[in-house]
Backbone and ligand atoms as CSV (ligand in chain L), in Angstrom:
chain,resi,resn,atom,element,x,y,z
A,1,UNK,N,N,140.352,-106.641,29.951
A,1,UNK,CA,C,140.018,-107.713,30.890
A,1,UNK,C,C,139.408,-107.138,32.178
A,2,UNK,N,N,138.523,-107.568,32.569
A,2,UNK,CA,C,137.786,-107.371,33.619
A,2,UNK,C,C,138.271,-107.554,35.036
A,3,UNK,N,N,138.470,-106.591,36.270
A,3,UNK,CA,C,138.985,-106.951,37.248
A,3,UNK,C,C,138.063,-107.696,38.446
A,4,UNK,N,N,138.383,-108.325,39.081
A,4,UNK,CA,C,137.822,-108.796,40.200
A,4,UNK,C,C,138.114,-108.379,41.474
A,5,UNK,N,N,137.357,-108.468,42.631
A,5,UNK,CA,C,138.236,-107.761,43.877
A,5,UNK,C,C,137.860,-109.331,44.713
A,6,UNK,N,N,138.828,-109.262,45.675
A,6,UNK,CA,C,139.329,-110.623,46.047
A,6,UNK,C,C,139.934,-110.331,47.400
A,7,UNK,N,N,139.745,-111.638,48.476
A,7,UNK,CA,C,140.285,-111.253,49.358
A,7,UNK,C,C,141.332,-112.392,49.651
A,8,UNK,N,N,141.916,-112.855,49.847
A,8,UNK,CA,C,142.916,-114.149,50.562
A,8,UNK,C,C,142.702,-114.545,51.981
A,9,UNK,N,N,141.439,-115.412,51.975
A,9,UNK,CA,C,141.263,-115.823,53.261
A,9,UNK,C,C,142.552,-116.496,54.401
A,10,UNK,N,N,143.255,-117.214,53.483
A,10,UNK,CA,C,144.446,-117.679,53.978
A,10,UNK,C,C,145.365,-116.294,55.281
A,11,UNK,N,N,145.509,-115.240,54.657
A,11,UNK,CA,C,146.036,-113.818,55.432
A,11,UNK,C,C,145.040,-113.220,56.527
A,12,UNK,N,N,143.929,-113.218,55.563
A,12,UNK,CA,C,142.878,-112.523,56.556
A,12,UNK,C,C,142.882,-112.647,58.222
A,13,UNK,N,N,143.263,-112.058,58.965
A,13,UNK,CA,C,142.888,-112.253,60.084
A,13,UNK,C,C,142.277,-111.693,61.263
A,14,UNK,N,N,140.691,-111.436,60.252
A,14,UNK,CA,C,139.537,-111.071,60.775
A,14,UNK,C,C,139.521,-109.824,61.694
A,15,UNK,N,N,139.930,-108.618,61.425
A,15,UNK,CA,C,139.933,-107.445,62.197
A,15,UNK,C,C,138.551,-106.677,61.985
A,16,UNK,N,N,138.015,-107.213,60.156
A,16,UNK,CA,C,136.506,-106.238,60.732
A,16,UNK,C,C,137.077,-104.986,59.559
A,17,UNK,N,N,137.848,-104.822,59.808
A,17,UNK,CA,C,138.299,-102.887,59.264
A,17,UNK,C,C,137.396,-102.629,57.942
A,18,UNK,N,N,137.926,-103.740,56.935
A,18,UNK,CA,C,137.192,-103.561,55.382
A,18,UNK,C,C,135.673,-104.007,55.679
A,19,UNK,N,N,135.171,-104.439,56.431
A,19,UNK,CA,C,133.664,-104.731,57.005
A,19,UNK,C,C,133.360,-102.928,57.134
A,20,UNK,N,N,133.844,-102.614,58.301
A,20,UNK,CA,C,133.273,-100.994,58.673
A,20,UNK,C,C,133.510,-100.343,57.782
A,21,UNK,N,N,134.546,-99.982,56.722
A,21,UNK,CA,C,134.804,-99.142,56.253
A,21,UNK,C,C,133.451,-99.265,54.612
A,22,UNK,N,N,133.581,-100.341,54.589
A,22,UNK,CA,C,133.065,-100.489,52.967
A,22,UNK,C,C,132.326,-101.592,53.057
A,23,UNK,N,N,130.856,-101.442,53.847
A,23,UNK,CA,C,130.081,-102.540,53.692
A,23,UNK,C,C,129.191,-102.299,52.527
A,24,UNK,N,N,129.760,-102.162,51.420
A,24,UNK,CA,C,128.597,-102.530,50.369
A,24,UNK,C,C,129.331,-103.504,49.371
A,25,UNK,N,N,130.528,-103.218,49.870
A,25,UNK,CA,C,131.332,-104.418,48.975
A,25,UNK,C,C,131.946,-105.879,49.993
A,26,UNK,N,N,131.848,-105.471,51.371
A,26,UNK,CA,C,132.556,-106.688,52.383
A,26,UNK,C,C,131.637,-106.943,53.524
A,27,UNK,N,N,131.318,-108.051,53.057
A,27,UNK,CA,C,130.751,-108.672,54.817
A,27,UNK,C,C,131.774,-109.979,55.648
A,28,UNK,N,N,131.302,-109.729,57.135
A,28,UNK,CA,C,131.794,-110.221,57.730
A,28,UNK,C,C,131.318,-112.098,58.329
A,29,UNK,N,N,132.060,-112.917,57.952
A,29,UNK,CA,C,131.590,-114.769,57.853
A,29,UNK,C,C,131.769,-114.906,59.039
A,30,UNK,N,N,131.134,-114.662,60.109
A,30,UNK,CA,C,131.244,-114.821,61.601
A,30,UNK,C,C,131.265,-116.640,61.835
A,31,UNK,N,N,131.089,-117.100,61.224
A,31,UNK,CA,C,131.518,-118.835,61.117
A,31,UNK,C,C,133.012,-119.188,60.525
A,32,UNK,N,N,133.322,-118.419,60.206
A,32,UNK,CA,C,134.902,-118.488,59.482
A,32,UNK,C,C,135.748,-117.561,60.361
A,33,UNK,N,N,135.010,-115.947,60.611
A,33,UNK,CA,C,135.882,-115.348,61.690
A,33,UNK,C,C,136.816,-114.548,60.487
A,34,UNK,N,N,136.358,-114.380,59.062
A,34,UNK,CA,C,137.051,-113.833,58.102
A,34,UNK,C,C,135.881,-112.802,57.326
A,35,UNK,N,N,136.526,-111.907,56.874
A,35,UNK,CA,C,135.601,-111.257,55.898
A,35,UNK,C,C,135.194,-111.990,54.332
A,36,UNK,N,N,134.576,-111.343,53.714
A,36,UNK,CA,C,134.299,-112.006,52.537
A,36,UNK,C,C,133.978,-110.792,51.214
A,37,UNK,N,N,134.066,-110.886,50.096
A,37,UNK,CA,C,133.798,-109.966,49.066
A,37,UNK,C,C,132.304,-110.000,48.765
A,38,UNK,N,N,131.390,-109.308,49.085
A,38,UNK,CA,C,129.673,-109.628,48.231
A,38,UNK,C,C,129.581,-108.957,46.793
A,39,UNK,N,N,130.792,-108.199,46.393
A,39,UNK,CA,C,130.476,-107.088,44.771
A,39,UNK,C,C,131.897,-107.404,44.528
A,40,UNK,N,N,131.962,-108.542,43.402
A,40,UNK,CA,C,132.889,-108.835,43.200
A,40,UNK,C,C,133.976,-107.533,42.115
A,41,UNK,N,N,132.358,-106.931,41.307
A,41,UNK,CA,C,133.322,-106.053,40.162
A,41,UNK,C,C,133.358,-104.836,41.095
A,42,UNK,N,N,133.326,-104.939,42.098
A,42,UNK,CA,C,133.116,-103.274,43.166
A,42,UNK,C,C,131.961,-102.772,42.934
A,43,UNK,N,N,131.484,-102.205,41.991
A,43,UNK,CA,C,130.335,-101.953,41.355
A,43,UNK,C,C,130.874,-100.110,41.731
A,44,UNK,N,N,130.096,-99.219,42.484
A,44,UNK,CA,C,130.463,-97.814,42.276
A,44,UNK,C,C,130.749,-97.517,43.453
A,45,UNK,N,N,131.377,-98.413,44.576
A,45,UNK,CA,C,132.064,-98.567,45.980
A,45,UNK,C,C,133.154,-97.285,46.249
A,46,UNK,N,N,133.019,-96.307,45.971
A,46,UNK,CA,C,134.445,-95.626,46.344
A,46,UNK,C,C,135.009,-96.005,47.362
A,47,UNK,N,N,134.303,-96.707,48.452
A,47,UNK,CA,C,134.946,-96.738,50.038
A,47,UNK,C,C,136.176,-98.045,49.226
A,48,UNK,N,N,135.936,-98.705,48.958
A,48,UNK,CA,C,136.869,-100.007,48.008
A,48,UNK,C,C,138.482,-99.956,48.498
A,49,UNK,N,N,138.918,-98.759,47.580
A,49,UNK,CA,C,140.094,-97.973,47.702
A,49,UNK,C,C,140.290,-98.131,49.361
A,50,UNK,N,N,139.903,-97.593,49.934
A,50,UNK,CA,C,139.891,-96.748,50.984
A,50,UNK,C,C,140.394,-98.327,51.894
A,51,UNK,N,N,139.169,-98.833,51.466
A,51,UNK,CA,C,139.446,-100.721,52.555
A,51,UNK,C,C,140.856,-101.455,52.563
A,52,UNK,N,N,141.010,-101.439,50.966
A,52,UNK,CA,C,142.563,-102.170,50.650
A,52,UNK,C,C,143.337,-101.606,51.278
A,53,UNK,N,N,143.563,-100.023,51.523
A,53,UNK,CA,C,144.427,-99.509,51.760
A,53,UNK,C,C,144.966,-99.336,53.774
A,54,UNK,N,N,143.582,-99.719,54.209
A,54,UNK,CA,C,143.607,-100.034,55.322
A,54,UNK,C,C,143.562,-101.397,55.950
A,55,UNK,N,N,143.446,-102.690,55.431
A,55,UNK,CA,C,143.940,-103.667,55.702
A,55,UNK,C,C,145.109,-103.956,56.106
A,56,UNK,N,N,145.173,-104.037,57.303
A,56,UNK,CA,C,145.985,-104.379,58.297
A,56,UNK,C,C,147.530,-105.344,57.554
A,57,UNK,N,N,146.770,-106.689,56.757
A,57,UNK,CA,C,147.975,-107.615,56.193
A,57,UNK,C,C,147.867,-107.496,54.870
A,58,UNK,N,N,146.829,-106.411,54.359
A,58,UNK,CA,C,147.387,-106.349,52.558
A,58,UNK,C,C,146.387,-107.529,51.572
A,59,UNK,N,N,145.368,-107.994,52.208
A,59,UNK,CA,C,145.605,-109.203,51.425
A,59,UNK,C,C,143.648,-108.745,51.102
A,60,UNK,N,N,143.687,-107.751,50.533
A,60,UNK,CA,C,142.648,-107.019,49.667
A,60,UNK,C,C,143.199,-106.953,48.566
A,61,UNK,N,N,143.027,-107.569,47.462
A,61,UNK,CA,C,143.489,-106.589,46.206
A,61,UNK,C,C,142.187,-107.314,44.872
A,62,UNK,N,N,142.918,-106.172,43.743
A,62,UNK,CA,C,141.849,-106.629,42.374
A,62,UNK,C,C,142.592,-107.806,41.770
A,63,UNK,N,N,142.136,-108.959,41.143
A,63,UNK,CA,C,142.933,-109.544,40.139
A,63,UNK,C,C,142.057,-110.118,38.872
A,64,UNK,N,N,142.957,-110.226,37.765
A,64,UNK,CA,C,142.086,-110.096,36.205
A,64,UNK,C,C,141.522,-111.156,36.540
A,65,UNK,N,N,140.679,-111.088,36.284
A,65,UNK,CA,C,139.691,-112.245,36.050
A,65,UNK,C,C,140.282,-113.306,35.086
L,1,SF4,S1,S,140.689,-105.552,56.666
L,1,SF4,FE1,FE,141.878,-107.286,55.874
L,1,SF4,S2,S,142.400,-108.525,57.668
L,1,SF4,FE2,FE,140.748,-107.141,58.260
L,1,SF4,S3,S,138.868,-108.347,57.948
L,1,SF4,FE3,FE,139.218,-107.136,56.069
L,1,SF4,S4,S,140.387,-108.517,54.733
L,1,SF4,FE4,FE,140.508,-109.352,56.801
């Protein structure tokens, strides 16, 4: 099964971090004030890892599709 990467806008509370760290997979919805996923399968993102793990409230993760 195929994973997805996903964010929970509900938690998000817009620090930016997964924006700087890994913009080829996260941009920032300056109308929402939240980040957003643009590569849903990651595609060959190593920074990816790196974002989840620095999110402030956790609420980066993969889930099965
Ligand atoms: S690092 Fe987490 S809290 Fe910060 S903008 Fe990204 S998803 Fe939102």
């Amino acid at each position: 099964m195929a994973k997805i990467l996903v964010i929970d806008k509900e938690e998000c509370v817009g620090c930016e971090s997964c924006v700087q760290i890994c913009e080829e997979a996260f941009s920032f919805n300056e109308e929402e004030q939240k980040a957003e996923v643009i590569l849903p399968d990651g595609g060959t993102a190593d920074c990816i890892e790196e974002a989840i793990e620095t999110c402030p409230v956790e609420c980066i993760r993969w889930e099965e599709e």
